[in-house]
N, C-alpha and C positions, 0 to 999 in steps of 0.2 A: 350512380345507379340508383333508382327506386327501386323497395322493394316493397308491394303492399302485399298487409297478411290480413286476412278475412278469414275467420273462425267459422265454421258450419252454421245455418241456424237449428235454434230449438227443433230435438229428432226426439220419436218415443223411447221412453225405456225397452231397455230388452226384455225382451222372455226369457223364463227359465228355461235354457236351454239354445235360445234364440244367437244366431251368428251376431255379433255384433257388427260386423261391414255392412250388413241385412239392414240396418233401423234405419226409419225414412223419417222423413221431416214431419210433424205437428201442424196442423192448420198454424196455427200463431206461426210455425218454424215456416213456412209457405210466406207468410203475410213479413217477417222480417226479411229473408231473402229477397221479394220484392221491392221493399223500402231501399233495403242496404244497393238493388242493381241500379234502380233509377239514379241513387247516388253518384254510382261508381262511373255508370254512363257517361256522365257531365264534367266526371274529372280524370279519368283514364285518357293516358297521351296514348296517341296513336302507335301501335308497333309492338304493345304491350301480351306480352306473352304472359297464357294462362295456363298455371298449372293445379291440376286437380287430385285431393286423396282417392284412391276406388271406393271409398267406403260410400251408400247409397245417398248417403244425408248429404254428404260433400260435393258429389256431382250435382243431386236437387237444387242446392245453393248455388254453384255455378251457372247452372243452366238456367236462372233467372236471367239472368245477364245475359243473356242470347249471343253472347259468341262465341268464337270456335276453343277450344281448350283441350289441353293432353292430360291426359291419368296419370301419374306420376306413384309406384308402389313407395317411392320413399317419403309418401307423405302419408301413407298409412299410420292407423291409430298406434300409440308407439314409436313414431319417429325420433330419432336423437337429432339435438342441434347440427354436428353435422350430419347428417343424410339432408335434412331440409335447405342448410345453407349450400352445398353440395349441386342439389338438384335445380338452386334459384340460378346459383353463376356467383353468388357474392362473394365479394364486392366486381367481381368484374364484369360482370353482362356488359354488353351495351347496349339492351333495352331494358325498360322495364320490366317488374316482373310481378303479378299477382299470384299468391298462391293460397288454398281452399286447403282448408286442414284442421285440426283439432289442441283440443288444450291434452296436458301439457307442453306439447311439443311448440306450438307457435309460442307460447307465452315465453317458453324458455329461452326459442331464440332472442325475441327480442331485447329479454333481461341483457344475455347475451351480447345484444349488440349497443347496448346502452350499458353495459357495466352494471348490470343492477346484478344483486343477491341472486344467486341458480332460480330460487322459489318465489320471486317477489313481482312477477308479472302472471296478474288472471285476464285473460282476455272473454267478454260476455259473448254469449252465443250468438253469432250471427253480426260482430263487430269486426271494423275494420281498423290497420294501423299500419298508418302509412309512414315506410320510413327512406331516409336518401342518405346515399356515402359522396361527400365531398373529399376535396381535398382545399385546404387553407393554411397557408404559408411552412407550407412543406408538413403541412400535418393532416394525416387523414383525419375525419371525425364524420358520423354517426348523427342524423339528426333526424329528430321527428317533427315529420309534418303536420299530421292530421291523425288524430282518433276519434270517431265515431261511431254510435252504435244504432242501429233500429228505429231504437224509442225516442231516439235525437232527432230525427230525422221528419 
């Protein structure tokens, strides 16, 4: 199974008082989601299911990518690793999976899934990381493909 994780791009701060699911993406936040869909385009295998947080910044960053995708509450700001591994199918999908969501929660999973420290993955705004569950000689393991961010691009 792949599972790629795409972090929102750059959204504004909240207002005092302001919902935070509400904050919408920054021109720069517009211009990395762009960068990051033209990417994703080029290398998304076909069949690839997209799931999205409701919070506004997270669909903006999706809906660069112009395709179809579902809202997913358990990727809302707050999510614990599992509700997100959960909502992806891992390790068992059998397709791929993109999902649009925020830090801490994506960072964690992937600590997560690579054994790393609960706190030791930051993922930058509007970066992607792509990761795939094999199995080799009777062993599952966890590999990362591709990280990528905006400014790379």
């Amino acid at each position: 199974m792949d599972l790629i994780v795409w972090r929102h791009a750059e959204a504004h701060e909240a207002e005092s008082g302001e919902d935070d699911m509400q904050r919408v993406l920054t021109p720069r936040g517009r211009k990395q989601a762009e960068r990051m869909a033209v990417w994703l385009e080029n290398q998304l295998p076909q069949g690839t299911r997209i799931l999205s947080s409701p919070a506004v910044r997270s669909e903006q960053t999706v809906r660069a990518l112009g395709r179809k995708y579902k809202v997913r509450d358990a990727l809302s700001p707050g999510a614990s690793v599992q509700d997100v591994l959960e909502t992806s199918g891992w390790p068992d999908a059998k397709y791929p999976v993109l999902l649009v969501g925020h830090q801490p929660a994506l960072g964690s999973v992937i600590a997560h899934l690579l054994k790393m420290p609960d706190d030791a993955c930051a993922i930058r705004k509007g970066a992607v990381w792509w990761l795939r569950r094999r199995s080799r000689e009777g062993l599952d393991q966890t590999v990362l493909l591709a990280v990528t961010s905006p400014e790379k691009l």
